[in-house]
C-alpha positions as CSV (number, residue, x, y, z in Angstrom):
1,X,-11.2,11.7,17.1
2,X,-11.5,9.8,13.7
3,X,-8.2,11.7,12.8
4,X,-6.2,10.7,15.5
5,X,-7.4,7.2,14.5
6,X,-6.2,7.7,11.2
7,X,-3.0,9.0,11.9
8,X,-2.2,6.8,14.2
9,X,-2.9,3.5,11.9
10,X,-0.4,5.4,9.0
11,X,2.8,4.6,10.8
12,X,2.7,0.7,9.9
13,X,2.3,1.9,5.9
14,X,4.6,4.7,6.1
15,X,7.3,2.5,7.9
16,X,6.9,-0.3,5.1
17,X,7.8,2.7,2.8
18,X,11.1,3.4,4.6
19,X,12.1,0.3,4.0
20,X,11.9,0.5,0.1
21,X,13.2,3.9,0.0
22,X,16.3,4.2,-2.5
23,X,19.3,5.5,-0.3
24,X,20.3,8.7,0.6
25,X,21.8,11.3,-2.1
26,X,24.6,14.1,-1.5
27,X,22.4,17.4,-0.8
28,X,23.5,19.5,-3.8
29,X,20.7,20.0,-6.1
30,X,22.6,19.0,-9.2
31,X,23.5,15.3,-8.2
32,X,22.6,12.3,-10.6
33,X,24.2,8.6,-10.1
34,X,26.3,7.5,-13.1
35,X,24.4,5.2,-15.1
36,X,27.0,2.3,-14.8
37,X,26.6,2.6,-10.9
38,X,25.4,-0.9,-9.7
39,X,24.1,0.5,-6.6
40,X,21.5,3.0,-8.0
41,X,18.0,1.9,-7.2
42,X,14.7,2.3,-9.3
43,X,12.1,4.5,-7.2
44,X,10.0,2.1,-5.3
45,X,6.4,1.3,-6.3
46,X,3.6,0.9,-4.2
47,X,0.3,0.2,-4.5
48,X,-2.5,0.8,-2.5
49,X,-5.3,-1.2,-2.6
50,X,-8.9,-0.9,-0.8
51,X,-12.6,-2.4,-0.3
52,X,-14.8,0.5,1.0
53,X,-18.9,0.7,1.1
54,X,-19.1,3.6,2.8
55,X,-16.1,5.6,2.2
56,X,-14.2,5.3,5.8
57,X,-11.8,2.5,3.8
58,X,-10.9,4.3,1.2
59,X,-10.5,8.0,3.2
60,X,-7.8,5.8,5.2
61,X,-6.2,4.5,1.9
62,X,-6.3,8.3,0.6
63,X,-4.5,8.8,4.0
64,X,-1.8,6.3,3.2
65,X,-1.3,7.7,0.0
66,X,-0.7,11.5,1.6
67,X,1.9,10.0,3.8
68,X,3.5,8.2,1.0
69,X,4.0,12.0,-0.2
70,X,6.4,12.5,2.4
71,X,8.8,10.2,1.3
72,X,11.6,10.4,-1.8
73,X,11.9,7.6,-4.0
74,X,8.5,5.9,-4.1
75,X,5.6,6.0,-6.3
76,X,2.2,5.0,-5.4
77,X,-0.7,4.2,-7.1
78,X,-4.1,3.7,-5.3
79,X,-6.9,1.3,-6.8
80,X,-10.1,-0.5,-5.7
81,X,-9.6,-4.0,-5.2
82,X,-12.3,-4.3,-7.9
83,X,-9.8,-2.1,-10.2
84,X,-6.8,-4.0,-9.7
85,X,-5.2,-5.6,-12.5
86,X,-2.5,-8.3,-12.7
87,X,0.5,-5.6,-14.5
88,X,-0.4,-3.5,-11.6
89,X,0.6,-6.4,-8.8
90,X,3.6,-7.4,-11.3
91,X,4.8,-3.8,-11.3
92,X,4.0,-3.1,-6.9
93,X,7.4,-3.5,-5.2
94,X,4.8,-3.0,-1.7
95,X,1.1,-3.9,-1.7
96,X,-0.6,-2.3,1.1
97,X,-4.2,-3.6,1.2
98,X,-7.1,-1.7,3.6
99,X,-10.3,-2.7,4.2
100,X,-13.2,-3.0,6.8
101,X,-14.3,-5.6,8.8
102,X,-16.9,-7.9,9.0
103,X,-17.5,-10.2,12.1
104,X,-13.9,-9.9,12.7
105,X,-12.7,-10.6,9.3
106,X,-12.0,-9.2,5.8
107,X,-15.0,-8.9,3.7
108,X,-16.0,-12.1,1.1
109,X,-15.8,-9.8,-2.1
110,X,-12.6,-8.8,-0.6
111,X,-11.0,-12.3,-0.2
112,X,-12.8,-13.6,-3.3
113,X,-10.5,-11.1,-5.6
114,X,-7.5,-11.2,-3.5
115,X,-7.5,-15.2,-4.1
116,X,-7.9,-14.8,-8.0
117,X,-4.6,-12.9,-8.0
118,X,-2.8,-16.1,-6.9
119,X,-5.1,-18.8,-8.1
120,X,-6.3,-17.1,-11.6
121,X,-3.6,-14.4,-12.7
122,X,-0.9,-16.6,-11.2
123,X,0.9,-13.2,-9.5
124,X,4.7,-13.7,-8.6
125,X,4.3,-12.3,-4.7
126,X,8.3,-13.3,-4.3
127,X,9.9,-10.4,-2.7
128,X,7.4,-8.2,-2.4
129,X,6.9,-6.4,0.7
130,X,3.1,-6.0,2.1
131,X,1.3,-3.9,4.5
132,X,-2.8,-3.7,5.8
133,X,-4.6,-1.7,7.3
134,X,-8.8,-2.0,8.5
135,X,-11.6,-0.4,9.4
136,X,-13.8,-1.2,12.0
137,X,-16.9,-0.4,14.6
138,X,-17.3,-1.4,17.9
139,X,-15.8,-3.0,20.8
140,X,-15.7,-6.8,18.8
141,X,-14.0,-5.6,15.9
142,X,-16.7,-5.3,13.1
143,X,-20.6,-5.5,13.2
C-alpha cells in the first residue's frame, strides 16, 4: 500500500522534470551538438530537498530521485533542508521540496530555513521551476 502511495505522488516531480529536459537528439550513438549551436542546452539541475523525523520523508525524496533516473538531461542532487546551502539553490534549475505535515501544515524547522534562503542568503528564485511533495497520517492531513 505505502508503494502505491509513493508512486503515485512521483508523477508531479517527474512531470516538473520533463519540462526541463534538453531536447531530443538524432538516435545514432556518436552524435554531439556543435559547440557554436545556440540551441544546445546545459543538462538541467535539480535539487531535491527534504525534512524527515522518521524516515517516510526522505524514502519519498529517495523515490523522486529514482525517477529522476529515468530521465536524460537532468542531474539531481538530494539534501536535507538542514544541509542546503545557498550555491546549491543558485546552481538548482528545479527545487522540489518534500516534507511531512503537521496540523495540516509544513513543519516550523521546515519553514524557518526555507525563509532564510530568501530573507538571509538573498537566493535569486527568478525562473526556477519548483515542485513538493508531503507526507502525512490520517484522515485530517497530519497529527
Amino acid at each position: 500500500m505505502k508503494h502505491h502511495t509513493l508512486r503515485r505522488c512521483l508523477w508531479l516531480p517527474v512531470l516538473l522534470l520533463y519540462t526541463l529536459t534538453p531536447a531530443e537528439t538524432p538516435a545514432t550513438s556518436n552524435y554531439s551538438p556543435p559547440p557554436h549551436n545556440p540551441l544546445a542546452r546545459s543538462p538541467a539541475h535539480i535539487l531535491v530537498v527534504y525534512y524527515s523525523r522518521t524516515g517516510n520523508t526522505e524514502q519519498m525524496a529517495r523515490g523522486v530521485i529514482e525517477g529522476t533516473k529515468r530521465v536524460s538531461g537532468v542531474v539531481t542532487m538530494l539534501k536535507k533542508v538542514s544541509e542546503v546551502t545557498k550555491e546549491g539553490l543558485d546552481t538548482a534549475d528545479g527545487i522540489v521540496l518534500g516534507c511531512p505535515t503537521y496540523f495540516a501544515n509544513l513543519p516550523g524547522e521546515m519553514k524557518a530555513i526555507i525563509d532564510n534562503w530568501n530573507w538571509k542568503m538573498k537566493v535569486d528564485f527568478t525562473d526556477k521551476v519548483g515542485g513538493a511533495f508531503a507526507t502525512a497520517g490520517g484522515q485530517v492531513s497530519g497529527q
